[in-house]
N, C-alpha and C positions, 0 to 999 in steps of 0.2 A: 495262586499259581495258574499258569496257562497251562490247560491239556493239550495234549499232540496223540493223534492217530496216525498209525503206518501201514498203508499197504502196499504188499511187496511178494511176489508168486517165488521169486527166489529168496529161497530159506536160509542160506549162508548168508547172504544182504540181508534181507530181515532182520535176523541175530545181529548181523554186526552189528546195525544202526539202532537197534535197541541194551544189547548190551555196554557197549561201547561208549555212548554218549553220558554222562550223569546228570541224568534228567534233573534229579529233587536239588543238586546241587547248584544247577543250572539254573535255578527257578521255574522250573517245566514237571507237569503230571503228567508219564505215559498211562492212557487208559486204553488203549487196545490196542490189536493190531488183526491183520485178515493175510491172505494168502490171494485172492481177490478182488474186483469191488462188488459180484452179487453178494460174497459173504459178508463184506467190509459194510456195506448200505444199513442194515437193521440196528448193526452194533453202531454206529454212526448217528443216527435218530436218537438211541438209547443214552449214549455218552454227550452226544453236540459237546465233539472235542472244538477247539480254539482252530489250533492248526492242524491242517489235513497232511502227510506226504505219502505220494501215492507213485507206484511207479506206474506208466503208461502202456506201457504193451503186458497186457495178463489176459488169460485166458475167463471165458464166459463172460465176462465184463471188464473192459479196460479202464483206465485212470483218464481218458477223457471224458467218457461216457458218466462213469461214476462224480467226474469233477460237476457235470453236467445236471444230474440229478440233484445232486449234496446242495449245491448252490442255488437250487430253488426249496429246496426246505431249510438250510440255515445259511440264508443268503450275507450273513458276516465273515462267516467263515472264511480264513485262509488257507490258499492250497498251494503247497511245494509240490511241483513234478518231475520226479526222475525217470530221464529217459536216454534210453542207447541208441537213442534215432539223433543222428543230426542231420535232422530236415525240418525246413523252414514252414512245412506246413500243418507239421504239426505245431511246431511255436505260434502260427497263426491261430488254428483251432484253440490252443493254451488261452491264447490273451483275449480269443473273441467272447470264450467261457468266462474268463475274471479270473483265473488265474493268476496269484502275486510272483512265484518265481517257476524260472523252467534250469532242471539242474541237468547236466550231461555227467553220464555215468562212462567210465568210474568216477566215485566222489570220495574223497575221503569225510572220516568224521569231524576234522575241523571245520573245513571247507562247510561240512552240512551244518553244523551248531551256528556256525557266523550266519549262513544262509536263515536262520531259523532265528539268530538273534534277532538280524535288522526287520522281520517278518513279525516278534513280536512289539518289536520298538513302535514301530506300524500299530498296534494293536494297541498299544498303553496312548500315543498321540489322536486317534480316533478315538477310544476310548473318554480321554480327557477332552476332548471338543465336545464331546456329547455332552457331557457331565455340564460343559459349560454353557451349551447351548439350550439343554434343558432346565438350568435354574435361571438362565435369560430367560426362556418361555415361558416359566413361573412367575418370574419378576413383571412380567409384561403383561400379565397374565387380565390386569386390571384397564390398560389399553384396549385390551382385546373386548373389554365387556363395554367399555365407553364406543367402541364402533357397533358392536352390536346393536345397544341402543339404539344409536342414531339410525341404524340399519331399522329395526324394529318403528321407529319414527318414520321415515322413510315410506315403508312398506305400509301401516296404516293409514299414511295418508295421500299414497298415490303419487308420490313425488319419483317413483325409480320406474322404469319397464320392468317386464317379466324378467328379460334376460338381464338386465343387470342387477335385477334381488337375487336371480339363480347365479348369477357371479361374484357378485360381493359374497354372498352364503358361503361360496364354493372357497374363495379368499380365506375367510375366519370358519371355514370348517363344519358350518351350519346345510347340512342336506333338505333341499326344501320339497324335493321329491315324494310326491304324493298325489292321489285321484280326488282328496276329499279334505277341507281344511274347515277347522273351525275353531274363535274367538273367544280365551275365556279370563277376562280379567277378576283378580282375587288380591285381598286388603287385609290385614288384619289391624286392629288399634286398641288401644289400651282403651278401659273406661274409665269415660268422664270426669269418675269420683276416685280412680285408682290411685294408690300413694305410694312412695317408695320409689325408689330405682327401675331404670328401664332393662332390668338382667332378663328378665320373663322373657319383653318382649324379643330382644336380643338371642335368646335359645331357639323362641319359637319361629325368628325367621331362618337360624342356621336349619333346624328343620325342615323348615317348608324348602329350603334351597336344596338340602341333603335329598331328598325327597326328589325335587325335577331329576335329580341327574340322572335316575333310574328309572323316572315316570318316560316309557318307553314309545317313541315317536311323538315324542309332543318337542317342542321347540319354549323355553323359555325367555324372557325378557326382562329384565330390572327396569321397576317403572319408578324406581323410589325416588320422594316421599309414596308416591299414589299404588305399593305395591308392586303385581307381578303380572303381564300380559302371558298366557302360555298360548301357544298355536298348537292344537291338537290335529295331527296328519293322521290318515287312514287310507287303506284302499277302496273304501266305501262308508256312506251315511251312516250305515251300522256298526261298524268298522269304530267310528269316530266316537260315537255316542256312545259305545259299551267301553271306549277308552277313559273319555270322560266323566263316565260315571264313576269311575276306579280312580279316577283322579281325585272328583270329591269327595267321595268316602276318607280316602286317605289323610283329605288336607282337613279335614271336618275333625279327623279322629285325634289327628297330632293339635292342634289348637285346645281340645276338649282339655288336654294336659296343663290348659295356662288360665284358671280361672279368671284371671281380669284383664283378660284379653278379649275381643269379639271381632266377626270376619264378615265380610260381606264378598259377594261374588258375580257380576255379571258375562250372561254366557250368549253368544252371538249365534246366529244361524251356520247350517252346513253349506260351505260353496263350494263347486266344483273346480275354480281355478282361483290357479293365486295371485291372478290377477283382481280379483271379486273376494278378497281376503277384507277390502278397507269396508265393504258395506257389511260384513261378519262382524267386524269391529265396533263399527257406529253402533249394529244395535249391540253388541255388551255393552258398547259405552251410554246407551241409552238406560240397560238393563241396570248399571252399576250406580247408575245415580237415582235410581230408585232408596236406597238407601237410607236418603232423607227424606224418604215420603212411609215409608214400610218398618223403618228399625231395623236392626244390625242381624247378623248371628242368620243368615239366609245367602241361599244361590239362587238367582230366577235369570227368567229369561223378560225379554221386553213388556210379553203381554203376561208377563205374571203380575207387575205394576199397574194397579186399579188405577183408571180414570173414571171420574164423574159425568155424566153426559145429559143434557137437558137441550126443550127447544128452544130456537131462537127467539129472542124477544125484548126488548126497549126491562121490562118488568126483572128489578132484583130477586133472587130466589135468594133465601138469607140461611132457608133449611139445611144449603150442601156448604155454607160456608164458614170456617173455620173461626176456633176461637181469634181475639188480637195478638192475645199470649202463643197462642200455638203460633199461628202465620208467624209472628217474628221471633220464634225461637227457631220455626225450619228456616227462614230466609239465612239466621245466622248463624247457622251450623253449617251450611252450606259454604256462605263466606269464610268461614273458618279451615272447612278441611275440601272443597270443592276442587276443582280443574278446571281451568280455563276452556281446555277442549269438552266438558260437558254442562256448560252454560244453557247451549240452546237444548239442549235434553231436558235439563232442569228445567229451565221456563216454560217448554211444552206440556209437561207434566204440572208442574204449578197449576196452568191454563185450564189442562183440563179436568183435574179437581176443583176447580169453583164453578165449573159446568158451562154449556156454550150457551146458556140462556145469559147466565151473568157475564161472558166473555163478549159477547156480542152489545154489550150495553157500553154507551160513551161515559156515561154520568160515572159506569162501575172502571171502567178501563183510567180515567183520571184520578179514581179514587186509589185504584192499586198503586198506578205511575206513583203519585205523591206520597202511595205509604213506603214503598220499595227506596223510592229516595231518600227518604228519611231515615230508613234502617240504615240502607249503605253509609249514608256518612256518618252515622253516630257511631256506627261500624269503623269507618277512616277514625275518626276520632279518638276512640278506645284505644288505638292503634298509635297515637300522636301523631297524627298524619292529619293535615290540614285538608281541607274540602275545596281549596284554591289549588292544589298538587294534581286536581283531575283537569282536565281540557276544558276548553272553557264553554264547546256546545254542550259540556255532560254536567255544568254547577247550578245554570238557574232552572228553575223547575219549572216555574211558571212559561220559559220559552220552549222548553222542551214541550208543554200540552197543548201552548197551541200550535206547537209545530205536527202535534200528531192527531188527526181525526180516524185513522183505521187502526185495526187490528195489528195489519201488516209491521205497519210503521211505529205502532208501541211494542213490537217485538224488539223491532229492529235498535231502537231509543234503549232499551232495555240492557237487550244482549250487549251493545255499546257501554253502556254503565256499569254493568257488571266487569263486563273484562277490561274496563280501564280500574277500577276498583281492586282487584286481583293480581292486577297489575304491579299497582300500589304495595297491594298488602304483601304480593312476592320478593319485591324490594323488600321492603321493610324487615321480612322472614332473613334474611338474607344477613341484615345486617346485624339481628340477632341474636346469629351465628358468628359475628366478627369474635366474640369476646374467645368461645368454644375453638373457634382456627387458631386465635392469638395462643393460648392454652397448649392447642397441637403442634403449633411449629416451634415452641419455646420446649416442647419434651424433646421434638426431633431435633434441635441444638444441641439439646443439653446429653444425649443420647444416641447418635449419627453414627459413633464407634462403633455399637455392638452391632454382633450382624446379624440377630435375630431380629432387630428393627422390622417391622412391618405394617400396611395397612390396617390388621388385625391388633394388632398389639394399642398403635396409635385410640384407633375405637374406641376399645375397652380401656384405655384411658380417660377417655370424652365422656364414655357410657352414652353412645350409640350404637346402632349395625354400623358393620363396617361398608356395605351396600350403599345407607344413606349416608354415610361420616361421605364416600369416595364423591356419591353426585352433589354434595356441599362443596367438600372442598376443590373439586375439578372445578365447579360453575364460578365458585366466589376466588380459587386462585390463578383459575386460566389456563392448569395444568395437572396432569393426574397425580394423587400422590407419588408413585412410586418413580415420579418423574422427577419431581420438587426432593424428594429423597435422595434421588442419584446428583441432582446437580449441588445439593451442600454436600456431600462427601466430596466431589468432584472439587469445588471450587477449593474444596482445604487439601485437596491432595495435588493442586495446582502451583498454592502458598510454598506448600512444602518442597516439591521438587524446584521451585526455582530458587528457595530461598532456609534450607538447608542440606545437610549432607547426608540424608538418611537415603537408606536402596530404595526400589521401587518394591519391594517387598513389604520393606518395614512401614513404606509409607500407605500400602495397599489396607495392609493391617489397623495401622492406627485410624483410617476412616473408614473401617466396617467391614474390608473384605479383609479374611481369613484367606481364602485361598489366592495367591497372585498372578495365577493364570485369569481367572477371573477376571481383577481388577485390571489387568492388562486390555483383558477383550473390553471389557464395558467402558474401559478410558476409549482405547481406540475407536470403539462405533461412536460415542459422543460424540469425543472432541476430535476427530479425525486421524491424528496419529498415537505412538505409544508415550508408555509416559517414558522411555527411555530419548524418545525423540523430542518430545515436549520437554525435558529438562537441559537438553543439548542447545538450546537456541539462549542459554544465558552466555554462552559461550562465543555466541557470532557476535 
């Protein structure tokens, strides 16, 4: 029931308009009334009736004034004002307030209940927009993290100005307001030897997400497969770093819950502008691929990651260098679960664990070149991926070494090999996944009716997060899920209205939507008109 307040200094009106009317009959709750609006104002706060009726000329505070105040604390609020003035300026005050109707006194009881119906009609039509427009914002909800990302993409890599991160943010709702920002990317993975279903891991990411929404001024990002960038804001360094600490405590403590899980986390320096956010980022993402040099179940920062240091010289040092076994178990664990954006971090660190004595040597520099090639492709290979699939300055080896006499330039031959490799192997990932989509869009056929259908549901179907199920199937179908969702119920609720005689209700229903106000709005934003209109054209 809709509540109704009255105030009213004349107590014969008063009475009337309370006695008189039958509210509960009506479908209306009186829950007060004042003689006032300073008395009418506290009971008003207390109640937050629906509709206000107030009359306008009363003593110590009038039904303007009062409309005045009401409406900046329950700014929904509708207000009926009766008044014995017929002057036009206070009808202007009325409507400059928001004011829904202005009644002239005398009024009788009909006259006021009709004034009050069309007032709550108003209220059930707002009402039901909202409804509709907040389970669009829901639905869309998975849109909205695919901009972000990109935004996040964006923003680490210097592609946007200040003002247009501060704008797109301001767009999807993201406040980037702050004196002090700093980079802390965080992973978690199942181990190696783990068996069984991915439900663990699946809990332990709704976690870690339940977790951001409350972890207070940090900024999250879905980096999935590779995890979660957060951007931790503060009004100061200290600021930052006492938030961050709280941060990994917390994501340290929920993981400990998932024994065959393990996390790794790179954390970037403090900068003072978010414009200097991308060089916070590099070193996490320096920090993060430490990983593969240090072992899992750790947070550090860049210079927490040991390098080896020796001096220059022609002479191999064999004491700093690694088993065969080890070097090509890190080379390919890297190629396995690695990032293209952290290739040259990897190789730096590679470098400078075998020391600058042995880095600085040609004889040792062709000797890595040729083992690193070899990994790679026997790597393509595992993979079924032919060693003819790479470009053809990155297949023969022998031309690659002696195209490289520096340092420089075996970086450079290197970082090239690896990300064309990667490249490969992301393909490859990709297609995978064809069998796992095939799987999800054959449930969402067979299942498009029900309207609990969701991104969520679909998942745990697959048995993935629903995070990476969404950046699979966005990349590999070109469209968000809950896009690809809407337009098969669409295109059978298309069939149908042209091509039987069922309502736009019934047909609302049989493709998933329950409510037909709904299916009405989401037809219309689609496909541009209703579907009352879209059935009308079999007609022309």
């Amino acid at each position: 029931m809709l509540k109704v307040f009255l105030v009213e200094d004349e107590v014969v009106m008063r009475n009337g308009i309370k006695n008189t009317i039958p509210w509960e009959k009506e479908g209306f709750e009186f829950v007060g009334e004042a003689s006032d609006g300073e008395l009418a104002y506290p009971l008003i706060k207390k109640e937050k009736p629906d509709i206000l009726i107030t009359d306008i000329k009363m003593p110590f505070m009038d039904g303007l004034e009062l409309s005045r105040i009401v409406k900046k604390e329950l700014p929904q609020i509708k207000i009926i004002i009766l008044s014995g003035y017929n002057d036009f300026d206070y009808a202007k005050s009325a409507i400059s307030i928001g004011v829904t109707d202005y009644l002239l006194k005398p009024i009788g009881a009909a006259k006021l209940l009709e004034a009050i119906r069309k007032v709550a009609d108003m209220i059930e039509t707002e009402r039901e927009n909202e409804r509709i427009l907040e389970r669009y914002r829901r639905e869309m909800e998975e849109n909205v993290q695919r901009e972000k990302n990109k935004l996040w993409s964006d923003l680490a890599s210097n592609h946007l100005s200040t003002a247009e991160v501060l704008e797109n943010g301001q767009r999807l709702g993201i406040d980037f307001t702050a004196s002090a920002f700093l980079v802390f990317l965080f992973k978690i993975v199942r181990e190696e030897d783990a068996s069984g279903n991915l439900q663990d891991f699946v809990d332990a990411s709704a976690q870690i997400e339940r977790f951001a929404e409350v972890w207070e001024n940090v900024i999250t990002f879905d980096r999935s497969p590779d995890g979660w960038a957060f951007l931790v804001k503060g009004g100061s360094e200290e600021e930052v770093l006492k938030r961050l600490e709280f941060g990994r405590e917390n994501l340290i403590r929920r993981i400990s819950c998932y024994p065959q899980l393990e996390y790794f986390g790179g954390i970037g320096s403090v900068v003072q502008r978010l414009g200097d956010v991308r060089s916070s980022y590099l070193e996490a993402a320096k920090a993060f691929s430490g990983r593969f040099f240090i072992g899992m179940n750790k947070i550090v920062r860049a210079e927490d990651v040991p390098g080896i240091h020796a001096s220059a010289g022609e002479k191999i040092d064999v004491s700093v260098l690694r088993s065969k076994k080890v070097e090509q178990e890190l080379i390919e664990k890297f190629l396995k679960s690695g990032t293209q954006e952290e290739i040259k971090s990897f190789l730096e660190e590679y470098f400078r664990n075998v020391g600058e004595q042995n880095y600085q040597s040609l004889l040792y520099r062709q000797y890595v070149m040729m083992d690193l090639f070899f990994i790679i492709t026997d790597f393509l290979k595992g993979l079924d991926i032919r060693v003819e699939k790479l470009p053809k300055e990155c297949r023969d080896i022998n031309e690659i070494i002696r195209n490289t006499s520096s340092p420089e330039e075996m970086e450079e031959h290197l970082e090239r090999l690896f990300e064309e490799a990667m490249k490969l192997r992301d393909s490859h990932s990709l297609k995978k996944y064809s069998a796992l989509l095939e799987e999800a869009k054959a449930f969402i056929q067979e299942n498009y009716q029900k309207e609990e259908m969701s991104l969520q549901t679909v998942a745990a179907k697959v048995n993935i997060s629903p995070s990476y199920f969404s950046a699979i199937f966005s990349s590999e179908m070109g469209q968000t899920f809950i896009e690809y969702l809407t337009s098969v119920r669409l295109d059978r609720a298309k069939e149908l209205l042209m091509c039987s005689s069922m309502r736009t209700a019934e047909i609302g229903y049989e493709v998933g939507y329950k409510d037909s106000h709904y299916f009405s709005y989401i037809f219309k934003k689609v496909v541009g008109c209703s579907p009352k209109e879209y059935k009308n054209r079999r007609k022309e």
